[in-house]
C-alpha positions in Angstrom: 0.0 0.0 0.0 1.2 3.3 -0.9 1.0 6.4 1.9 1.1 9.9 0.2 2.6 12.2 2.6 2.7 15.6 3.0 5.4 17.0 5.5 7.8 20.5 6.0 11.9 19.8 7.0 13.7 22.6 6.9 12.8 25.0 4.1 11.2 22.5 1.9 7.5 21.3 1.8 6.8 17.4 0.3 4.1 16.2 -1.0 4.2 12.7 -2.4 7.6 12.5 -4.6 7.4 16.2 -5.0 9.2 18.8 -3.3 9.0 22.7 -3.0 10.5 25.6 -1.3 8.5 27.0 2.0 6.3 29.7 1.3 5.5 30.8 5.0 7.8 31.2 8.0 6.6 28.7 10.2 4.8 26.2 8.0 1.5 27.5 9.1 -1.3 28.0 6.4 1.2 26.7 3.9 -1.1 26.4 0.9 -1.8 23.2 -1.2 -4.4 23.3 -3.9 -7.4 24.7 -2.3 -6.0 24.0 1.0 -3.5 25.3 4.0 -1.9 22.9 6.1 -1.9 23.3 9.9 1.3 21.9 11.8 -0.6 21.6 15.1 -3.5 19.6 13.8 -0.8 18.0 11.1 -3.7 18.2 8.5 -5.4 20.5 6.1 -8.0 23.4 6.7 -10.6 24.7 4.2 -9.6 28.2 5.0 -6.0 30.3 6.4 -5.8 30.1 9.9 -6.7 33.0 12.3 -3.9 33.0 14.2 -0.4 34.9 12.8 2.0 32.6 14.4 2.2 28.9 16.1 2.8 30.6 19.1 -0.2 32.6 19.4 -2.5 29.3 18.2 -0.6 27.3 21.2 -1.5 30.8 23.6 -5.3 30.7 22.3 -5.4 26.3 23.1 -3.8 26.8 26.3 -6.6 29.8 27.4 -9.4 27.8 25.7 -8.6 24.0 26.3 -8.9 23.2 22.7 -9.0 24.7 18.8 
């Protein structure tokens, strides 16, 4: 069975057997197709995430409880 992966190391994004450069600092909201991928969730979203950093999204889960 083949997995398709999609993962950020370092400056480059891959998805299956292709690779890219980064577009965002932290790896947040970094697009793909219709979709941005969230690092915390390690999964896509339909739309950008509110937050502008990781660190405020881990600030907002630690006041909340959850996303």
């Amino acid at each position: 069975m083949l997995l398709w992966r999609f993962s950020i190391q370092g400056n480059t994004v891959s998805h299956g057997n292709k690779k890219r450069r980064k577009l965002t600092g932290k790896g947040c909201n970094e697009p793909f197709k219709s979709r941005f991928w969230c690092p915390k969730r390690q999964w896509f979203r339909k739309e950008m995430c509110p937050f502008v950093n990781r660190n405020e999204c881990e600030s907002f889960e630690q006041m909340c409880g959850c996303l």
